[in-house]
PyMOL CGO cylinders between C-alpha atoms (Angstrom):
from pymol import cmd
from pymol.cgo import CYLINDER

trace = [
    CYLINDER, 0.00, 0.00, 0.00, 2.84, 2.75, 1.22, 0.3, 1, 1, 1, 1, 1, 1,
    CYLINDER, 2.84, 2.75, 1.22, 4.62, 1.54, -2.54, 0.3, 1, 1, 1, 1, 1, 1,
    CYLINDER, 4.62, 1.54, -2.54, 1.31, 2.93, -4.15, 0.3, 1, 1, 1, 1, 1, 1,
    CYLINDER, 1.31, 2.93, -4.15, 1.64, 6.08, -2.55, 0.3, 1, 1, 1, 1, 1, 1,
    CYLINDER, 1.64, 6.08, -2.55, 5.00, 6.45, -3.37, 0.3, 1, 1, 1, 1, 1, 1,
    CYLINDER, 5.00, 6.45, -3.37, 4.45, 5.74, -7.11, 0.3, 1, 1, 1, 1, 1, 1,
    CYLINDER, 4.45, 5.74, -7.11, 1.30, 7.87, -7.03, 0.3, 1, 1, 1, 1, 1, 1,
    CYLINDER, 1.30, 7.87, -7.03, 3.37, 10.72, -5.79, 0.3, 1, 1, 1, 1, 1, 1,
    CYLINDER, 3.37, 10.72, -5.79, 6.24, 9.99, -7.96, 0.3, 1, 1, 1, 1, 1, 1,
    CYLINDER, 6.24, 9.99, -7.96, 3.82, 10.20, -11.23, 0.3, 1, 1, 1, 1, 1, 1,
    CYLINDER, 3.82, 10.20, -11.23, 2.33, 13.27, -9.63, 0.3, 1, 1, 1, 1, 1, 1,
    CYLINDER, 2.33, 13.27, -9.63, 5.46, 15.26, -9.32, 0.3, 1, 1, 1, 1, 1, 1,
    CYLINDER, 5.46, 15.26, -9.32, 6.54, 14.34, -12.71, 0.3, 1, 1, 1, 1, 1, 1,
    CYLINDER, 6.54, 14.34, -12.71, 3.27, 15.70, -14.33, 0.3, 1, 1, 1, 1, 1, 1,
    CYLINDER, 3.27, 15.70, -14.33, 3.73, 18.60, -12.53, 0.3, 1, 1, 1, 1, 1, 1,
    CYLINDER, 3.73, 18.60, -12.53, 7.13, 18.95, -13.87, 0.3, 1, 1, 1, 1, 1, 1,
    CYLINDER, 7.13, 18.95, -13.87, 5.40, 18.79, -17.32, 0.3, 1, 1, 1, 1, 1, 1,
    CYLINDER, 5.40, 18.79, -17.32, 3.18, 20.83, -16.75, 0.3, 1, 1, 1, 1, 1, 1,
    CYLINDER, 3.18, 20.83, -16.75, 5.44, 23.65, -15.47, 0.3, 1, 1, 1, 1, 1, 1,
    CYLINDER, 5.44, 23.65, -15.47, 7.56, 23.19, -18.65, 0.3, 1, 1, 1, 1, 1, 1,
    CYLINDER, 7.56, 23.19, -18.65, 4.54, 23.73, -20.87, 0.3, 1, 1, 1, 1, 1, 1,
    CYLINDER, 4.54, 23.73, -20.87, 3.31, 26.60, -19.07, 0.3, 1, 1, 1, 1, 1, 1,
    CYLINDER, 3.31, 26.60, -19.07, 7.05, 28.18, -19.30, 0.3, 1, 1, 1, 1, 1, 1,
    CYLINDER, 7.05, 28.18, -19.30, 6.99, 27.37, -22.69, 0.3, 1, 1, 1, 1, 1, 1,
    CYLINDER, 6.99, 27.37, -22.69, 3.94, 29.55, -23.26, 0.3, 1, 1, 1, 1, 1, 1,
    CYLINDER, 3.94, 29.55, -23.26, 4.98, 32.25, -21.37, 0.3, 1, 1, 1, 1, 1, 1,
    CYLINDER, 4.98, 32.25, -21.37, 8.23, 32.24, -23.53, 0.3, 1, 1, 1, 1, 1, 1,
    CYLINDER, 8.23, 32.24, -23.53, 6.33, 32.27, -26.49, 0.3, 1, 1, 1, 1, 1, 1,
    CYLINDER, 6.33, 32.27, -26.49, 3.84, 35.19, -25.23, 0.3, 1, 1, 1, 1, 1, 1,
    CYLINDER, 3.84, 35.19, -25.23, 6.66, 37.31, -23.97, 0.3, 1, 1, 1, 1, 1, 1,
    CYLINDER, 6.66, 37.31, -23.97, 8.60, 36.83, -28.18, 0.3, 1, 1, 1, 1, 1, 1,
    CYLINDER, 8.60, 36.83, -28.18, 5.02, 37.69, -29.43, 0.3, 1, 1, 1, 1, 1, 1,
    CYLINDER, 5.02, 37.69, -29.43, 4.58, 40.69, -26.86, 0.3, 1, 1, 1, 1, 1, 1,
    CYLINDER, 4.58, 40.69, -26.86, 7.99, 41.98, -27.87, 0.3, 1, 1, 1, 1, 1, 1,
    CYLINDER, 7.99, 41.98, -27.87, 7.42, 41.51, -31.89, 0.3, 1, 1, 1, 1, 1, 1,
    CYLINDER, 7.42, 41.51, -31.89, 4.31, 43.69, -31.80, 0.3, 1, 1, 1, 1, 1, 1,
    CYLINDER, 4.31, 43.69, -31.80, 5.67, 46.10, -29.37, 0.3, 1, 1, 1, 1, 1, 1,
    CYLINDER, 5.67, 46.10, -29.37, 8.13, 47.01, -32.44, 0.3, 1, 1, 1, 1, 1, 1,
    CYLINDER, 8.13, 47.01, -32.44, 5.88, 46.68, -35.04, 0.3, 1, 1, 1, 1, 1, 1,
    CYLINDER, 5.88, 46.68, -35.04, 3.88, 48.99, -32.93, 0.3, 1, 1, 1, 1, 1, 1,
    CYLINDER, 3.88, 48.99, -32.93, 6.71, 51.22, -32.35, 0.3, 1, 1, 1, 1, 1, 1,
    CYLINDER, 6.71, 51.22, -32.35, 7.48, 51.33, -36.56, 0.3, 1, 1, 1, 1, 1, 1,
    CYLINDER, 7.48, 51.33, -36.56, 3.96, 52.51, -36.78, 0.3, 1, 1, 1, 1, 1, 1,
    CYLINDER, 3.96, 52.51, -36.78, 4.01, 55.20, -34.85, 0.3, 1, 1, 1, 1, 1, 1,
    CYLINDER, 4.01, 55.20, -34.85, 7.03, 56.64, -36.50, 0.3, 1, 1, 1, 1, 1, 1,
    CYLINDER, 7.03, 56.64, -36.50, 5.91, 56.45, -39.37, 0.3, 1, 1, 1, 1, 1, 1,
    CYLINDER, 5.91, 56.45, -39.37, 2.71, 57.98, -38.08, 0.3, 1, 1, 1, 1, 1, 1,
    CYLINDER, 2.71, 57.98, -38.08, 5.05, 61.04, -37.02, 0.3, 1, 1, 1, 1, 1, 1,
    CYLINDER, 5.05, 61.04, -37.02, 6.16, 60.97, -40.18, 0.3, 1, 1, 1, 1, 1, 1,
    CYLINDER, 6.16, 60.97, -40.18, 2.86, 61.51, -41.62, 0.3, 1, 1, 1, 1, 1, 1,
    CYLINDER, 2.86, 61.51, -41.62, 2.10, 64.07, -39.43, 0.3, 1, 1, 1, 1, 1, 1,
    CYLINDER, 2.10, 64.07, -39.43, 4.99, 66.08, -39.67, 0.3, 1, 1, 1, 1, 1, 1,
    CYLINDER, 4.99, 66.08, -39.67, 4.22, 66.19, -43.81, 0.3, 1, 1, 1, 1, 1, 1,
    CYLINDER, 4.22, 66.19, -43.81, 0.60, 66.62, -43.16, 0.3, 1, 1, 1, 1, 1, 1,
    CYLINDER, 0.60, 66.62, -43.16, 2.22, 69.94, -40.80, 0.3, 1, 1, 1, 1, 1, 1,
    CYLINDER, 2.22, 69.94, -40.80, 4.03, 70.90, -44.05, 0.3, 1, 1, 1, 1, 1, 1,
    CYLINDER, 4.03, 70.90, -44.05, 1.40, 70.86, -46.34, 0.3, 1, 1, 1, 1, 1, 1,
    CYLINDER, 1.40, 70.86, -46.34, -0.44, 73.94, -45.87, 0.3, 1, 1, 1, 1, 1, 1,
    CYLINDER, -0.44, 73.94, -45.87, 2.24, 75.94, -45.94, 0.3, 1, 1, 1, 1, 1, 1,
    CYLINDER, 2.24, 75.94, -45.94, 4.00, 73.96, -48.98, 0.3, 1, 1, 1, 1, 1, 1,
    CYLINDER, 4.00, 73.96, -48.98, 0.00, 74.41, -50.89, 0.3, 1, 1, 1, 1, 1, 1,
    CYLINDER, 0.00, 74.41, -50.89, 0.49, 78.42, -50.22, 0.3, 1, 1, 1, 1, 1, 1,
    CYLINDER, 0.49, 78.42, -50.22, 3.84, 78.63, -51.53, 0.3, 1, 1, 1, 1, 1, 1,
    CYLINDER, 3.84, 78.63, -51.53, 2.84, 76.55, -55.24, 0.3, 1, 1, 1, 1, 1, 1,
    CYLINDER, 2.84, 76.55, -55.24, -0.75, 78.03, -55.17, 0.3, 1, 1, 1, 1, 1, 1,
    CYLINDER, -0.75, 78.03, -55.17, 0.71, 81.52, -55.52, 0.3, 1, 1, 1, 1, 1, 1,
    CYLINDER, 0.71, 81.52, -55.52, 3.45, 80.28, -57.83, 0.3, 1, 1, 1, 1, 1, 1,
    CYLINDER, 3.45, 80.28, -57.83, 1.18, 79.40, -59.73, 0.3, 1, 1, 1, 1, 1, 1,
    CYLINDER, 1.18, 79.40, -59.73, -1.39, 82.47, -59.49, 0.3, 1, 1, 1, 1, 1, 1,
    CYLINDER, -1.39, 82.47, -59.49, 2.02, 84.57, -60.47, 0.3, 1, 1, 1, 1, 1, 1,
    CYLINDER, 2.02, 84.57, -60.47, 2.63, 83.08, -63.29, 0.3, 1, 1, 1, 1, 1, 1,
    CYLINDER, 2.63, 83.08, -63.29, -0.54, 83.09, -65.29, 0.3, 1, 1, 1, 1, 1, 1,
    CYLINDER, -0.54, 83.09, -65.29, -3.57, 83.48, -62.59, 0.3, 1, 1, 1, 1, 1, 1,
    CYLINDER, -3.57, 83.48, -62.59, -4.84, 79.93, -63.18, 0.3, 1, 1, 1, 1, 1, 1,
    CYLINDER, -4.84, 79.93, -63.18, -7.05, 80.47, -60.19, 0.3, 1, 1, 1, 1, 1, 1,
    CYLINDER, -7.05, 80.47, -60.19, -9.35, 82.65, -62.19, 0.3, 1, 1, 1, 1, 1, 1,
    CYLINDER, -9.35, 82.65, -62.19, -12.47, 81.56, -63.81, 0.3, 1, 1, 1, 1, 1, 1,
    CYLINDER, -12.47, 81.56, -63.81, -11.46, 82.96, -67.23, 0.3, 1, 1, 1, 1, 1, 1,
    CYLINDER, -11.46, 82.96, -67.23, -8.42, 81.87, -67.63, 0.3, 1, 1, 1, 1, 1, 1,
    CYLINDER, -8.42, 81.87, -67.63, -9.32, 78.40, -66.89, 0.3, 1, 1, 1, 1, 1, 1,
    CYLINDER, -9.32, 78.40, -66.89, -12.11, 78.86, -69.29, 0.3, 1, 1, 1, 1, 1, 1,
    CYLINDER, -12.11, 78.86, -69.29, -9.32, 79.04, -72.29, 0.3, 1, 1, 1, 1, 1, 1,
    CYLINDER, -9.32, 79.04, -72.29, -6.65, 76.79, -71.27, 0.3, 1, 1, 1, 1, 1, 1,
    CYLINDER, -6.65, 76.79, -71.27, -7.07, 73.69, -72.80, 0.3, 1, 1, 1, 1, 1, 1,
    CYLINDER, -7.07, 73.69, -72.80, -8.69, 70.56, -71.48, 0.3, 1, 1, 1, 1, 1, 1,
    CYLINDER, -8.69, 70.56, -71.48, -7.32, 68.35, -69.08, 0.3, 1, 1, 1, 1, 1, 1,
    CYLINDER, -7.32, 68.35, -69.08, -7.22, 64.75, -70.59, 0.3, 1, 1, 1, 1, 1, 1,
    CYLINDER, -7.22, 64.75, -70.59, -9.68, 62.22, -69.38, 0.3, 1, 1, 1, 1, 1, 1,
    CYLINDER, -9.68, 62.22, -69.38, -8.97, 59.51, -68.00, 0.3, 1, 1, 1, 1, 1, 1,
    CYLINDER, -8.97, 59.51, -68.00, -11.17, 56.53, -67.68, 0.3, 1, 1, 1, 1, 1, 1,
    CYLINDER, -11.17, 56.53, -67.68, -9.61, 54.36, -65.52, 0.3, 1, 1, 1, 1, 1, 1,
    CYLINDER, -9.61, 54.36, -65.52, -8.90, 54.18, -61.94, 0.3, 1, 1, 1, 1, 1, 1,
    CYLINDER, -8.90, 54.18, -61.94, -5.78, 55.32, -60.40, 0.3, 1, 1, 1, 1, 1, 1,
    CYLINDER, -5.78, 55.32, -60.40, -4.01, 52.94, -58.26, 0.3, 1, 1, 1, 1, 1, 1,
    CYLINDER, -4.01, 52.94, -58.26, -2.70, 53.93, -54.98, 0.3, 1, 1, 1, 1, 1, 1,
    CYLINDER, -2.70, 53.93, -54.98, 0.41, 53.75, -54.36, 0.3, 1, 1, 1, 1, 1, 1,
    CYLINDER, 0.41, 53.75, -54.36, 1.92, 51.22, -51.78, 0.3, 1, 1, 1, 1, 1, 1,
    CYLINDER, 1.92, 51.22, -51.78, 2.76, 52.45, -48.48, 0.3, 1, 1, 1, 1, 1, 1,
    CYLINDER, 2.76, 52.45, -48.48, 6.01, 54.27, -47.59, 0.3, 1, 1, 1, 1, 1, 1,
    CYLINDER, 6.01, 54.27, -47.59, 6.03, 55.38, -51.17, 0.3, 1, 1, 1, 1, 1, 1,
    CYLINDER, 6.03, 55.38, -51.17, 7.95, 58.78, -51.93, 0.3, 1, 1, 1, 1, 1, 1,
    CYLINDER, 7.95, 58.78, -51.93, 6.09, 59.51, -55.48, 0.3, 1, 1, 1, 1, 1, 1,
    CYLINDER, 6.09, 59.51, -55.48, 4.05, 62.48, -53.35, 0.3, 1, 1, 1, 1, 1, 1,
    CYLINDER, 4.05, 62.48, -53.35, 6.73, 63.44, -51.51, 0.3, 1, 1, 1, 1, 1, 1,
    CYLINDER, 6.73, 63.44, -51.51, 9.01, 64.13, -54.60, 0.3, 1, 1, 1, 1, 1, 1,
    CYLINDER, 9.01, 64.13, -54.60, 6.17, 65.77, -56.05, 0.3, 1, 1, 1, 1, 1, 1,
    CYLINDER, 6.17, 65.77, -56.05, 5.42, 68.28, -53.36, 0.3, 1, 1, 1, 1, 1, 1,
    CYLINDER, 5.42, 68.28, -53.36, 9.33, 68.52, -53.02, 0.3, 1, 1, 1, 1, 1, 1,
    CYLINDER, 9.33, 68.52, -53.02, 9.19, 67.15, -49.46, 0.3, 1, 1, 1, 1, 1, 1,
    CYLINDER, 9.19, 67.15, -49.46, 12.16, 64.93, -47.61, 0.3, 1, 1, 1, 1, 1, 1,
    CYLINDER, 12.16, 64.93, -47.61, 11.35, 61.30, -48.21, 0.3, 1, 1, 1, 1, 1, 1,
    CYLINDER, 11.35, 61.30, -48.21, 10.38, 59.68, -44.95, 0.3, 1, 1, 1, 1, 1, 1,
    CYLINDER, 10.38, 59.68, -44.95, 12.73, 57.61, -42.75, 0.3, 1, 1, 1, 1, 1, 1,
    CYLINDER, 12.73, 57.61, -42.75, 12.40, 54.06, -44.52, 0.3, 1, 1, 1, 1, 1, 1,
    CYLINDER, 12.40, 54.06, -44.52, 12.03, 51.29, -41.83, 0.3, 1, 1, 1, 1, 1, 1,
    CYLINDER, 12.03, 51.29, -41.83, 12.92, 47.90, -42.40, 0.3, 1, 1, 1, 1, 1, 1,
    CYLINDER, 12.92, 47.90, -42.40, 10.22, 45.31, -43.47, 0.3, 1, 1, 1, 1, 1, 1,
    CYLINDER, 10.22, 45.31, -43.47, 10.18, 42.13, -41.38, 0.3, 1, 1, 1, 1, 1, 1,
    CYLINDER, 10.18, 42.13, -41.38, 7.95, 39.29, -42.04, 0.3, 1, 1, 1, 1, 1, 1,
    CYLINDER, 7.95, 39.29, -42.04, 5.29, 37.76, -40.07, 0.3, 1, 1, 1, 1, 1, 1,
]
cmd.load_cgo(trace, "trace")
């Protein structure tokens, strides 16, 4: 009977050593999951400062060009724009442009934005 026990307690404390090895395990893997969205998280939010800091700009930058362009030939007026000639028409729909893209920055003749490095999920 006491030989019972002892193997009863023996199995016991050995699936309680399992089980504490599959809970660390978890843990382990929570804690590398925590820490991989923490700097995704973190990459976003630069390059939401990023965003902002061009969105800042953009007033500004839209005052400078719009009276560049006013200068040079008043295309703000309703008669001029009467005899330019007709913008082109395009049927089809634009596609965006991926993200982290610098097309509208070198348009606008803004700084590119800090490029972050793309890691796979």
């Amino acid at each position: 009977m006491d030989q019972r026990k002892l193997m009863d307690n023996a199995n016991t404390i050995t699936d309680m050593a399992k089980t504490q090895n599959t809970v660390y395990e978890i843990v382990s893997d929570l804690s590398g999951r925590q820490d991989h969205l923490e700097d995704r998280l973190s990459t976003i939010e630069d390059k939401l400062v990023g965003m902002g800091e061009v969105l800042d700009g953009l007033p500004d930058l839209l005052t400078k060009l719009l009276g560049r362009s006013s200068s040079g030939g008043n295309l703000l007026r309703p008669e001029s724009a009467a005899l330019s000639s007709p913008m082109p028409h395009s049927k089809s729909v634009p596609t965006p442009s991926p993200v982290g893209s610098t097309g509208l920055s070198k348009t606008l003749g803004l700084p590119a934005p800090p490029s972050t490095p793309r890691t796979s999920s």
